[in-house]
N, C-alpha and C positions, 0 to 999 in steps of 0.2 A: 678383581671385579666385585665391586658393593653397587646392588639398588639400591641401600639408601641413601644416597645421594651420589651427583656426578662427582666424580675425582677427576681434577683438572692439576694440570702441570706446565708452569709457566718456564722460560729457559729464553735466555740470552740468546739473541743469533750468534753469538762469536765464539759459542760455545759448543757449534756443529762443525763438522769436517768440513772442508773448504770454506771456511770462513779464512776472513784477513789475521785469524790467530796460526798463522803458519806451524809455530810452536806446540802448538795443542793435537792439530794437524798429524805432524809427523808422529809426536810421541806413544798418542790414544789418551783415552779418557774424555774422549769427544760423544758427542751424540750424532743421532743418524734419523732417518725418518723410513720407515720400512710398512712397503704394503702385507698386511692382513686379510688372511680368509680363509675360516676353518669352521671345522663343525663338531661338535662335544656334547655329548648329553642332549640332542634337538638342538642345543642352542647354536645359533649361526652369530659367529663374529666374523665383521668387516671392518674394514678403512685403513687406515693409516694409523701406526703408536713410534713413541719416540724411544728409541733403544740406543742403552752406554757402552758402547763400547769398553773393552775390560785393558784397564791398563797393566804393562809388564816393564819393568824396571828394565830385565832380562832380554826383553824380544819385545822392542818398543815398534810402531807400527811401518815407520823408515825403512827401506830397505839397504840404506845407506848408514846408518847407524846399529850398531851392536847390544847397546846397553847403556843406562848411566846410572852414575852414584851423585852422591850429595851428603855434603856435611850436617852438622848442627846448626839447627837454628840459631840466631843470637838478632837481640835487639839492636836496632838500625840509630836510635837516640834514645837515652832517659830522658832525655826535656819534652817531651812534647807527651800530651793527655792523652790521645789518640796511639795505641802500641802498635807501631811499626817493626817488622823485622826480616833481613835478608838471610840466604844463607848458598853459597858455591856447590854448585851444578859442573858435573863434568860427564860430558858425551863419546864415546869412542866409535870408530868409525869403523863399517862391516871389510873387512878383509879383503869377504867375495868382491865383492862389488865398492873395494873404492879405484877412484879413476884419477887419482892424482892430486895436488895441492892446489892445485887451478878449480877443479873444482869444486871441493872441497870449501875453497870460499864461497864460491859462487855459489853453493849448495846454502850455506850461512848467510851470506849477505846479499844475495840475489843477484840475479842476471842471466847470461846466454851462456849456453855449451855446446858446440855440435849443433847446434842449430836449435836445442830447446830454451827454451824460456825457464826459467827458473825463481818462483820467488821466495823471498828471503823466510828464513825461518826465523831469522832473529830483528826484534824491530822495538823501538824502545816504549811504544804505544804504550801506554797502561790502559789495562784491560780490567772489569769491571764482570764477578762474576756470582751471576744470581740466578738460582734456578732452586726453585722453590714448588712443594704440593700443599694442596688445599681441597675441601670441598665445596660443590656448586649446588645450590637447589633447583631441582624440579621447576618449572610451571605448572603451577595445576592441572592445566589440559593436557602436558605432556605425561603428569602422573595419572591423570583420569585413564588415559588412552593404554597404560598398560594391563597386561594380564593378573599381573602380581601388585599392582596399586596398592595393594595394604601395608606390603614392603616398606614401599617409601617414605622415608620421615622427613627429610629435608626436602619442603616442600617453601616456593614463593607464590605469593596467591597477592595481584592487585585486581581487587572487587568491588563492585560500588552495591552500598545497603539503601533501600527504602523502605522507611517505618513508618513516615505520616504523611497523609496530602493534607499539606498546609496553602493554600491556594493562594493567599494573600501574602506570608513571605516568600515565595515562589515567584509572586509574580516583583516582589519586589526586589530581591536577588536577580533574576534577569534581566531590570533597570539599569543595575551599577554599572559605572567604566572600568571598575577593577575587584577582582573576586578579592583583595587582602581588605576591602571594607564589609566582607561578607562575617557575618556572627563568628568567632573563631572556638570552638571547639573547648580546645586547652585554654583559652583566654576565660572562660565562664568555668569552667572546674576548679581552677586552681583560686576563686573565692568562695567555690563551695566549702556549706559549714565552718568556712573561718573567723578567727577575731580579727578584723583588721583594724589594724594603726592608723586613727585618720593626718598622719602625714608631720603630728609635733612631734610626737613620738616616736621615734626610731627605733624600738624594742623589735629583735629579731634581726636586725641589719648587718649587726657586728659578731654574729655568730652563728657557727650554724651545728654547732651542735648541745649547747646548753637549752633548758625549757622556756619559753617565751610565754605572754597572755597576750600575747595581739601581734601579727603580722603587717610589714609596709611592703607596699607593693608600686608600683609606677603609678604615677597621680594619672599621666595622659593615659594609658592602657584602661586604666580604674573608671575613668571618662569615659572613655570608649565603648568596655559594657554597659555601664550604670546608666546610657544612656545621656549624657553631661548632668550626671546626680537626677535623674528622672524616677531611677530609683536606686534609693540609699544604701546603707550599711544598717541591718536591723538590730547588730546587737550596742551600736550607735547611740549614745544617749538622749541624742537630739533627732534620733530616724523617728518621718514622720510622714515618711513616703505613703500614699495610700496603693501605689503600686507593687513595693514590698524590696526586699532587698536585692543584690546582686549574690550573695552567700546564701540565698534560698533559693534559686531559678530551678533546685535538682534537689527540692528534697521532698517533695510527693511525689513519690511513685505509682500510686494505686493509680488506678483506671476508676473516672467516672462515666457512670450510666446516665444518659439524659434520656427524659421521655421522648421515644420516637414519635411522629407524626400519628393521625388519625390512621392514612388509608395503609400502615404498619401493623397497625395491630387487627387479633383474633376476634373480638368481641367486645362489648360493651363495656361488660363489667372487671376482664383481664388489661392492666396496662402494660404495652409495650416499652421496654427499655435499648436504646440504642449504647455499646458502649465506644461511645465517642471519648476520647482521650481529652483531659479540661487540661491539661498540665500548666502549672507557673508557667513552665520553659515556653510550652506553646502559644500563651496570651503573648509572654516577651514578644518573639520572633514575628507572630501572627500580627500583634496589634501596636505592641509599642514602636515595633525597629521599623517596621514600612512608615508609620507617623514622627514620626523623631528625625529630626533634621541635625547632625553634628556638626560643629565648629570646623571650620579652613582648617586649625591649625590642630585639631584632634585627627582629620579627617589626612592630613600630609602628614604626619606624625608614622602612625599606622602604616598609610602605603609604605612607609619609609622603611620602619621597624621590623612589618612581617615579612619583607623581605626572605630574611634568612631567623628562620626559629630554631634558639638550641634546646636541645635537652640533654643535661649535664650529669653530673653524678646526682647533684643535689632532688635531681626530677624523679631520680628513680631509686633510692636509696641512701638519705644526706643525713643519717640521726634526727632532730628534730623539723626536720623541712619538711615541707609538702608533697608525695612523691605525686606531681602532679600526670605526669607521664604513666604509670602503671594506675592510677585512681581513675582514669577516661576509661579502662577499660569496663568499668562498673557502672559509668551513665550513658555510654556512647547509644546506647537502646532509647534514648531518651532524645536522641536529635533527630528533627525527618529526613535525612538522608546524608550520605556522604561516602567519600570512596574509605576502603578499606587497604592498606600495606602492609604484609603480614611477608615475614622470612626469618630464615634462624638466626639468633645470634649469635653462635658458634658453628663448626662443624661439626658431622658427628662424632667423626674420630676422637674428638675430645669430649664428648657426650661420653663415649662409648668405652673410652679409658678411666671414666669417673666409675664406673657400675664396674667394669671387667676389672680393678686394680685394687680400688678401695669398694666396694659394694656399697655405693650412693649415688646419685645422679648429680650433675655438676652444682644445680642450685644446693641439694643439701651440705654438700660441700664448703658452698661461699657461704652456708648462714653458719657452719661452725668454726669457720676464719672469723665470721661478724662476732662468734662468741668469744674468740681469743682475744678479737680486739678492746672487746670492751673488758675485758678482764686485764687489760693491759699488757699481754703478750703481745712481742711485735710478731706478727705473722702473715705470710702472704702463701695464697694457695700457689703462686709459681716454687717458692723454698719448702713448703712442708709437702705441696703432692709433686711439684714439676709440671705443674700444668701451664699450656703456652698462655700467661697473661703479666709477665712479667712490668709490661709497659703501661697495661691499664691499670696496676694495682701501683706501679709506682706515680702516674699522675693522681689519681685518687687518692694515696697517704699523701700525698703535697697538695692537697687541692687543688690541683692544678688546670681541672678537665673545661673548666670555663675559660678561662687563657688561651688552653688546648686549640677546643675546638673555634675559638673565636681569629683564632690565627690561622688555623686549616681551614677554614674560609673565605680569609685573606688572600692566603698561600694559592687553593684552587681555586679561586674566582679571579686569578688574575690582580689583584689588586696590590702586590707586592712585586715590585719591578727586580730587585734582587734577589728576591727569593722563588723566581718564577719557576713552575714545574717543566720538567721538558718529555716530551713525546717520544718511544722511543719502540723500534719492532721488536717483538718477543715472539717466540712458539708458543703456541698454546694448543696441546693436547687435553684432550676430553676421552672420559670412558663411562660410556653410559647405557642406558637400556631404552629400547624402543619398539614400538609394537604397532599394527595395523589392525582394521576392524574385524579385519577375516581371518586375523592369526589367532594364534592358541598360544602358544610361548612367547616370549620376550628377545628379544636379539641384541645382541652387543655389540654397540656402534662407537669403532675407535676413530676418531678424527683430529688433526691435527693443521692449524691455521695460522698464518703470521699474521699478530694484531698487535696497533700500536696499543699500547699502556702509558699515563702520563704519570710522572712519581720526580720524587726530590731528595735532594739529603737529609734525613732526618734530623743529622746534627747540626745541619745549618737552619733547618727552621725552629727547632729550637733553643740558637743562640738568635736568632731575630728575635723570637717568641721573649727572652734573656733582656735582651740589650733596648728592644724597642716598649718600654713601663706605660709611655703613653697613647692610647685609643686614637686613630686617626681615620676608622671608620665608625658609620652611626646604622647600619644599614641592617642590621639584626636586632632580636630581642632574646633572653634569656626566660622561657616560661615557667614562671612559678613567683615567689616574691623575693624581694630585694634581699639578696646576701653579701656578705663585706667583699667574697672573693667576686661573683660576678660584677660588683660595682668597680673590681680595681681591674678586671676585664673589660670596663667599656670607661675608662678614667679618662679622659680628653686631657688632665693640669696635671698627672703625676703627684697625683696625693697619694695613691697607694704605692708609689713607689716601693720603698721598704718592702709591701708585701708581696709585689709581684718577684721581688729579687728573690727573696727566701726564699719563695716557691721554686722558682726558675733554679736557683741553683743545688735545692734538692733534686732537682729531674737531673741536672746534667752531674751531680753526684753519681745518681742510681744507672745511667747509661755510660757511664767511666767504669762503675764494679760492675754490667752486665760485661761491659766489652774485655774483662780480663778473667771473666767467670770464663770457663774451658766447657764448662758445662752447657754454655749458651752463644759463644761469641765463636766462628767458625774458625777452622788450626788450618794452616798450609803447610806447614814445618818439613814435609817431604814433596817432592814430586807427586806422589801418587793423591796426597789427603789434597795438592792444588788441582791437580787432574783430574780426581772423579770424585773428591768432595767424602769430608770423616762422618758424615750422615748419609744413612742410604736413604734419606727421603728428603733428600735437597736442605734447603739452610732453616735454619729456625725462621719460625714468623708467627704474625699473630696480629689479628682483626683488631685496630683502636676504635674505631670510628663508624659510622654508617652515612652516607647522605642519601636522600631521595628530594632528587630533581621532581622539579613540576611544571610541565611547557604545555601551552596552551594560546588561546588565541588566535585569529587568522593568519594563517604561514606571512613569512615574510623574506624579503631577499632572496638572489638567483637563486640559494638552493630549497626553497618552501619553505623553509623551515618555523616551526614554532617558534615561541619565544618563551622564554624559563621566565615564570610567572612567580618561583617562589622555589627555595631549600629547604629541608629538615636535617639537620647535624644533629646524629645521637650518637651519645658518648659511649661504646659498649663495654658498660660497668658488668662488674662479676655477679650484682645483684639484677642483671635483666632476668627472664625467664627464657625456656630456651625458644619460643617464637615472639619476636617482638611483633607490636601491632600497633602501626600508625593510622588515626584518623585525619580523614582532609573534609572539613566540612566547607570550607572554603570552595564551592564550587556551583559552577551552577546547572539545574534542571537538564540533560539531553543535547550538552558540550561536551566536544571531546575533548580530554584531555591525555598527554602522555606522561608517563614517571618512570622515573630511572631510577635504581636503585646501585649507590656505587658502595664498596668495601675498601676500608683506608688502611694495610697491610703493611707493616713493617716488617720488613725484612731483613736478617742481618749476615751481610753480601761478605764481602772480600772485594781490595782492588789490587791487582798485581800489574808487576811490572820487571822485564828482562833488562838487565845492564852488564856494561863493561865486558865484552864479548873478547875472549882470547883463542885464536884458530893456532894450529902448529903447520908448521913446516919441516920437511924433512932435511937433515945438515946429514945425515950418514945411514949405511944401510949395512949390517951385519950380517950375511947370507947363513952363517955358519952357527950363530945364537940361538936361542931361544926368542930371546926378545929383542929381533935383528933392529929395530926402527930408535934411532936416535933425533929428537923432534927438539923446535923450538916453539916456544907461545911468541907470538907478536899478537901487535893492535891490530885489527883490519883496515880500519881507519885511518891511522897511519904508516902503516906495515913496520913499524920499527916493536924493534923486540920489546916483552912485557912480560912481567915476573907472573908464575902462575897465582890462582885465584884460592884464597884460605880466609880460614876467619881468625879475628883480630888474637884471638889466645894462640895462633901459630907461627912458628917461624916463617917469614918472609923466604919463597921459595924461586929460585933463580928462573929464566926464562928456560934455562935448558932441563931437558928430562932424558935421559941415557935410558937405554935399556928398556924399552918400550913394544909393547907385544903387538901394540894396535898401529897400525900406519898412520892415522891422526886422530887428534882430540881438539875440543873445543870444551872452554868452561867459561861460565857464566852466572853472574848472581840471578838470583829471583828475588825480590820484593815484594813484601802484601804488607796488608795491614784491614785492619775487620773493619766494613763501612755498614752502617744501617738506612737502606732506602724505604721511604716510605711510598707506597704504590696505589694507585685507584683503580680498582678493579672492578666493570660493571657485574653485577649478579644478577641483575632481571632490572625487563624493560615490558610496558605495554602502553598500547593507547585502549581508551574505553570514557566512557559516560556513561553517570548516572541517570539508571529508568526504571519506572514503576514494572511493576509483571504485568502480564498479558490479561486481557479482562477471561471473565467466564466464559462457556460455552452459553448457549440458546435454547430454552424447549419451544419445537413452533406446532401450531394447530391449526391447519388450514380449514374456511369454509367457505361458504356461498350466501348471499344476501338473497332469500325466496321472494322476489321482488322482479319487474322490469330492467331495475338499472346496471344488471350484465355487472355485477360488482360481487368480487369476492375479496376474502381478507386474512389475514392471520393474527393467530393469537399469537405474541410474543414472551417467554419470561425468560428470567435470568435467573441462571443456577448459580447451584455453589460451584465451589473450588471442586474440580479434582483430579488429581495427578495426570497429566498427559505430555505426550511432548509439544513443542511449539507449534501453533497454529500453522497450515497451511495458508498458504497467501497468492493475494491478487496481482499485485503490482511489482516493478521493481524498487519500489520505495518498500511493499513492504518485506523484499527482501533483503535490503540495505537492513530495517530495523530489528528482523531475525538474525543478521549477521551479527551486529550493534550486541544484541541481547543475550546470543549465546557466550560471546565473547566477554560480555561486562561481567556473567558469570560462570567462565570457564565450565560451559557443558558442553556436549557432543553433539553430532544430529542427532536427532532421534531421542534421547535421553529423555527422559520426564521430569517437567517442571515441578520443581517442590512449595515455592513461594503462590501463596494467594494472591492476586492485585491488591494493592491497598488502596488506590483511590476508587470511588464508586462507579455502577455502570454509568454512562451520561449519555450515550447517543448509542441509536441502532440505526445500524446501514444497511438499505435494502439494496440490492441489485437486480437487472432484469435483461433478457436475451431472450426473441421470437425466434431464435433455432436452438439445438439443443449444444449444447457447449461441448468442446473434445476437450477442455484443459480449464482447470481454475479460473487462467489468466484470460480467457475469451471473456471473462465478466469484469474485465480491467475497463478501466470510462464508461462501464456503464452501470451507473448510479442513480439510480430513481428516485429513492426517499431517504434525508436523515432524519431522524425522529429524535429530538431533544428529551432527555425522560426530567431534565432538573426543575425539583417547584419550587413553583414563584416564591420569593422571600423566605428561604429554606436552604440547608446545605444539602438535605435529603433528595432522593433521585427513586424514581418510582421503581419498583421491580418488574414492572410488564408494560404490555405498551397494545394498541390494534393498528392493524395496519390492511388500509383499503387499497384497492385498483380496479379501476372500471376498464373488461378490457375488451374485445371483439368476441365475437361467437366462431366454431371452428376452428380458432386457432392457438396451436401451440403457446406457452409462456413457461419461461422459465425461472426461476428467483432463488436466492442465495442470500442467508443473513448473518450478520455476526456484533456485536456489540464492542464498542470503544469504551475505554473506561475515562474518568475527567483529564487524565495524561493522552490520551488520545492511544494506547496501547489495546491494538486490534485481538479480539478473542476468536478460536475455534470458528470456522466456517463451519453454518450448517449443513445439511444434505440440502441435494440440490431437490426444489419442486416444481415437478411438472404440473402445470396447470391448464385446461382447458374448459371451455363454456361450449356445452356441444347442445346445437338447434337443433331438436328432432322434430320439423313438419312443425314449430311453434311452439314444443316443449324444450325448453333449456332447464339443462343440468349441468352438474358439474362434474370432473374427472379427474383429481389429485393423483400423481405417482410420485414416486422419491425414486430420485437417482443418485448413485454414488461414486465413487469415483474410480471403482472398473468397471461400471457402466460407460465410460469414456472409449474404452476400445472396444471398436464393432470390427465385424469381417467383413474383406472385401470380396463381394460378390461381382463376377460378370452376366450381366440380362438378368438380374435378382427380379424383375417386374413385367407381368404378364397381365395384359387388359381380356378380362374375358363377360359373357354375359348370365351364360345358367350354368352350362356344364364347365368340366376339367377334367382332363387323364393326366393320370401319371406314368406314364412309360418310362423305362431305362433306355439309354441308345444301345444301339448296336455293341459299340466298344465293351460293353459292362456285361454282356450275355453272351458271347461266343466262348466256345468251351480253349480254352486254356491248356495243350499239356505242354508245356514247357519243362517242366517236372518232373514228367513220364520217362519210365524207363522199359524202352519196349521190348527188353532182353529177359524182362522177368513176366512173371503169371498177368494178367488183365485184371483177377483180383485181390494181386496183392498192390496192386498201381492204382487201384479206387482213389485213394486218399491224395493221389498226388494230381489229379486232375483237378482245376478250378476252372472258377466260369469269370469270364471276361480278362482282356486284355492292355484297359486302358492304363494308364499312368496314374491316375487317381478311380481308385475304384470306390465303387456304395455301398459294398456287401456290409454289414455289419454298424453302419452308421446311421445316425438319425438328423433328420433334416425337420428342420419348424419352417413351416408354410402360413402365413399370416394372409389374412382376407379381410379385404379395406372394402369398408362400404362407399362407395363413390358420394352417397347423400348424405349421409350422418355422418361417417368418416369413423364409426365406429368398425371394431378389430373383431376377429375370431383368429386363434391358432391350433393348427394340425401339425401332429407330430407323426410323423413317417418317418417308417424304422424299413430298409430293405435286407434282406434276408433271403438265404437259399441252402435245399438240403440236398443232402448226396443220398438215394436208395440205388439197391445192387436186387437184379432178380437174381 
């Protein structure tokens, strides 16, 4: 049991008892699913875990078989790349309990006995076996919600950031028909502070790891931001842009102060500074991208392109390339908004064998691999530490990872009809920690689910990846600038032929020496290592890949569903960090959008398979022997006799066996051979949109106009920020956009917002109700005043505001205010005000109270309201003043029973309580309150 992070374990069905593996069945070394519930140290575990069954050579789980042996392994052919090998299996049959040669087939080959049904133990299926652990991350909310939250490191966090109200890209991003023409993020980074090649020059193209003076990048993409050359390349001999470059959009960072308005500032002679952000980036997006019209063919290009965005070795760690993918994380502060996808790029366990084995965490690790390499030792951290990345360090020494992943795009997008992935049920066990608001400890929650998983042959994609040198889709882009390997990754003519082959057949070199490395490629070689597996934590594996889905848009088709709007393919190099963090600026304002995050896991399996079944029969029976049974092997198949089962270095052995202790045997080959599947594994999912925070709260100042016109008003300002939880709310809408908002930032009820609004106040909403409200929502439709605070030809917005109502005399008002910010993001309801205009005989005043919101529950009184004219008594009844002994015990002294005699007998008595008596003036309608307390004493003469 580890918090940090869940431990999941995936398992074949055919790998559990009563599955169609008969075989497995009888012997053991099966898995099982067994209820949980226990209690340890406070901590309570529940649910269901998957447990192995312990195999025994000796006492196999049959009650019909005794025991088996097995020869030596030996290989099945030398010709073939892939090492296959069988090795003779022999069963003997329990004594006790055998029931004759009839059975005995029928036990093997299936059928009826006595009326049972019997299925076969032996069948020639090849079976396929994969069961594999890994670690799963948190959600955030899931980590917020526990006790021990600090615990957890493998955390998945999808969150959307707001940094600026850009009002005019905002409203122009809402325009588009498609978010991929939306500014892209990584498209403008990856010409930050560069030299670029204006496009004769191909310096940079043909290598990627010698030093260049200028990069080439995609001409259409280079279109795209530059605006169609709207603005240039600065360091350009001929830029002349008065707009400025595309390689400068992100290189002021300061904050400008511009003088704020008159009615902002203090005094005369102090000026006011606003600091409004001027950024390059922000005139871009603010003024150029809304006025800039792109070309058809810039503008179909793009839709086309961002499709699917990679990010390859070269993005995050290439020698002299751009690492454009870990460089976002240094400007992303610098865009007005965008969602965030953030999760680990390993598991811990491999974290956590970096520090416990060698004393470094896994990146110090890969930078002193990075130092081997360039010193020109060949070295990979899977041969010098064992660490699981044997796959991602061999596409990365072959440059492979742009091929890679451009084909695992192919391959799971469907777009390869041979190499198509197939679907298939797996167990999937989870062990995790979970907690509620009112607990104190954590609990351990075992659950186990069949879930389909889609995955493929590794080594058939590949040899696609091999064999197929030429590009036959256009539908992705490779972000960062043009390298000789992504160009022969999107080659349409087969001009890099040559290099894609190299490449391609380094890979299938280095998966030929994994699959005969012992250290890495799974052994069958007995019965027991095919049974319950020579790793006690399932087979080798290991994370190539990442993709995050992006579906969005109006549901469509019978099952609603989204539409995948867009991929991100990241390659997971040994030089990630250990939380990767994707930005999606590509979106728009208070859309929802959903993202999936999938993990592309290779696994390296085993297939087996049972052949050439030989059963005996009994030719003689020797009462007087030892080993009274004298047996023959036949085919079942044919029932004619068949020499027993040996490996090829043995003498060929007759069908007859003399002298036999066991009343029957069966022998049988087993076949494996080591498969690598690659598998898609989802690791987190969310829907959420991006929004501004909630505006401020209010300070309000009621008064009265000393005038005829029954007009009072309040003062309104707007505060600062400061930490509270989410606004209480009016409507169902705005409990929709509380729901929206805690979830865009995975907080809890109740928790305290941290984030100030960024866009400014802009409207104050008044409300009004002539009785006095039991609930927030009695103030839902009824809206009296918006008060707009924006001046005229100004981005600024006033900090206060007055607010009149001309209303009746004598009667009750109610009002309620809160302020919107320019997102329309509703702040803190204020206290509620009671207001009234009270006519006394022709003098009017006013009467302000505040009410709050346990002022909502009153007591229900019966005849609470007595009309009287001068006088009032207060009597108790009867019920509340007859003497009481219930109590009394009349077998003792009179006064030692003082104490137990009381006065009155009703059900609700008054003695000791106090009552408030309020007096309404029938004219003025003005209050007095009386507090009466009733009480009574015990004296004794």
């Amino acid at each position: 049991m580890s918090i940090e992070e869940k431990e999941a374990t995936i398992i074949g069905l055919n790998l559990f008892s009563g599955s169609a593996d008969e075989f497995r069945t009888a012997m053991g070394g099966y898995f099982e699913i067994v209820d949980v519930e226990t209690t340890e140290d406070t901590t309570v575990t529940t649910g269901q875990e998957i447990q192995q069954k312990e195999f025994s050579a000796t006492e196999p789980e049959s009650p019909f078989i005794s025991g088996i042996t097995e020869e030596e392994a030996y290989a099945n052919s030398a010709e073939v790349i892939i090492p296959n090998y069988r090795y003779p299996v022999r069963a003997t049959a329990d004594s006790d309990n055998y029931k004759g040669d009839d059975f005995w087939k029928i036990y093997w080959a299936g059928g009826s006995y006595e009326g049972i049904i019997y299925s076969a133990i032996y069948n020639k299926t090849v079976w396929n076996d994969y069961w594999f652990e890994l670690g799963l991350p948190y959600s955030k909310i899931e980590a917020n919600s526990l006790v021990e939250k600090e615990s957890v490191i493998s955390i998945a966090q999808i969150s959307c950031t707001y940094n600026y109200y850009l009002p005019e890209y905002q409203t122009h991003v809402d325009a588009l028909k498609s978010e991929l023409l939306i500014p892209n993020m990584y498209a403008i980074e990856m010409f930050n502070a560069q030299d670029i090649a204006d496009g004769s020059n191909p310096q940079g193209l043909m290598s990627e790891t010698e030093s260049v003076d200028s990069r080439l990048y995609n001409k259409t993409i280079e279109d795209f931001v530059s605006l169609q050359g709207l603005y240039d390349i600065s360091n350009a001999e001929d830029a002349d842009s008065e707009e400025g470059g595309i390689d400068d959009l992100l290189k002021d960072k300061e904050t400008i102060y511009l003088p704020a308005p008159d009615f902002a500032g203090t005094d005369d002679t102090t000026p006011t500074y606003e600091g409004l952000p001027n950024y390059t980036l922000h005139g871009y997006l603010s003024q150029s991208v809304p006025l800039t019209t792109l070309s058809s063919s810039t503008t179909e290009y793009v839709k086309n392109a961002f499709q699917n965005i990679f990010f390859d070795q070269y993005s995050v760690n290439g020698g002299t390339t751009n690492p454009t993918f870990l460089d976002m994380e240094n400007n992303a502060d610098l865009f007005p908004y965008y969602v965030n996808i953030s999760f680990p790029a390993r598991n811990q366990a491999t974290s956590n064998a970096a520090l416990d084995e060698f004393g470094k965490d896994f990146n110090e690790a890969a930078l002193s691999i990075q130092e081997l390499a360039d010193a020109g030792v060949a070295a990979t951290m899977a041969h010098v530490w064992g660490f699981p990345t044997y796959f991602v360090e061999s596409i990365t020494n072959n440059n492979y990872s742009p091929k890679f992943l451009k084909v695992l795009k192919e391959v799971f997008s469907n777009e390869v009809a041979s190499v198509a992935p197939s679907a298939q049920d797996y167990a999937l066990s989870k062990d995790y920690q979970s907690s509620s608001a009112e607990s104190t400890i954590d609990d351990q929650v075992l659950t186990t689910d069949t879930v389909s998983f889609r995955s493929v042959d590794y080594l058939k994609l590949l040899n696609y990846s091999r064999n197929n040198y030429k590009s036959t889709t256009d539908n992705c882009y490779f972000m960062g600038e043009k390298l000789i390997n992504r160009e022969a990754a999107m080659d349409p003519t087969g001009t890099y032929r040559y290099l894609n082959s190299k490449n391609g057949d380094g890979i299938v070199d280095d998966i030929i020496e994994f699959l005969n490395d012992e250290s890495y490629a799974p052994s069958s070689s007995t019965v027991e290592e095919l049974l319950t597996g020579w790793r006690t934590n399932g087979k080798y594996n290991e994370t190539i890949a990442y993709r995050v889905e992006k579906m969005g848009n109006s549901p469509t088709g019978d099952a609603r569903t989204q539409n995948i709007l867009q991929n991100f393919w990241i390659f997971n190099s040994i030089h990630l960090p250990d939380d990767i963090n994707l930005f999606d600026s590509q979106v728009k304002y208070g859309q929802n959008y959903t993202y999936n995050i999938y993990a592309y896991v290779a696994v390296a399996g085993i297939k087996y398979q049972l052949s050439d079944l030989r059963l005996t029969r009994q030719i003689n029976y020797n009462e007087e022997s030892t080993y009274p049974y004298c047996l023959e092997f036949y085919n079942p198949e044919t029932d004619a006799a068949a020499n027993q089962l040996v490996t090829p270095d043995e003498a060929d052995l007759s069908p007859t066996l003399d002298n036999s202790e066991f009343p029957a045997m069966a022998d049988v080959y087993v076949n494996y051979e080591s498969n690598i599947r690659l598998f898609e594994i989802p690791i987190a999912s969310k829907t959420l949109k991006v929004l501004d925070n909630p505006a401020n709260q209010l300070l309000i100042n009621p008064f009265q106009l000393l005038d005829a016109s029954q007009t009072i008003g309040y003062t309104v300002e707007y505060e600062r920020f400061v930490e509270q939880p989410y606004p209480k709310t009016i409507s169902s809408a705005n409990i929709t956009s509380k729901q929206d908002y805690l979830n865009a930032k995975d907080l809890l009820e109740g928790e305290n917002l941290t984030e100030a609004p960024v866009s400014r106040q802009r409207y104050l909403e008044i409300y009004r109700l002539n009785e006095k409200p039991k609930t927030f929502s009695d103030f839902d439709n009824n809206l009296v005043s918006t008060i707009d605070l924006k001046e005229e030809d100004s981005k600024f917005t006033l900090p206060s505001a007055i607010f009149y109502d001309m209303i009746k005399t004598n009667q009750k008002y109610y009002y309620l205010f809160r302020a919107l910010n320019e997102n329309r993001m509703p702040g803190p309801l204020s206290e509620i005000y009671e207001a009234q205009l009270i006519n006394d005989g022709g003098y009017t005043y006013s009467n302000f109270d505040i009410l709050f919101e346990e002022d909502f529950e009153e007591e229900i009184f019966v005849d609470p309201t007595l009309t009287f004219k001068k006088l009032i008594q207060l009597q108790p009844n009867m019920s509340q003043i007859v003497f009481n002994d219930g109590a009394v015990d009349y077998t003792n002294t009179a006064a030692s029973q003082m104490g137990a005699m009381t006065l009155g007998d009703a059900d609700d008595l008054i003695w000791g309580k106090t009552f408030k008596i309020r007096l309404t003036s029938k004219k003025t309608g003005k209050k007095m309150d009386l507090n009466v307390t009733y009480k009574y004493e015990t004296e004794s003469n």
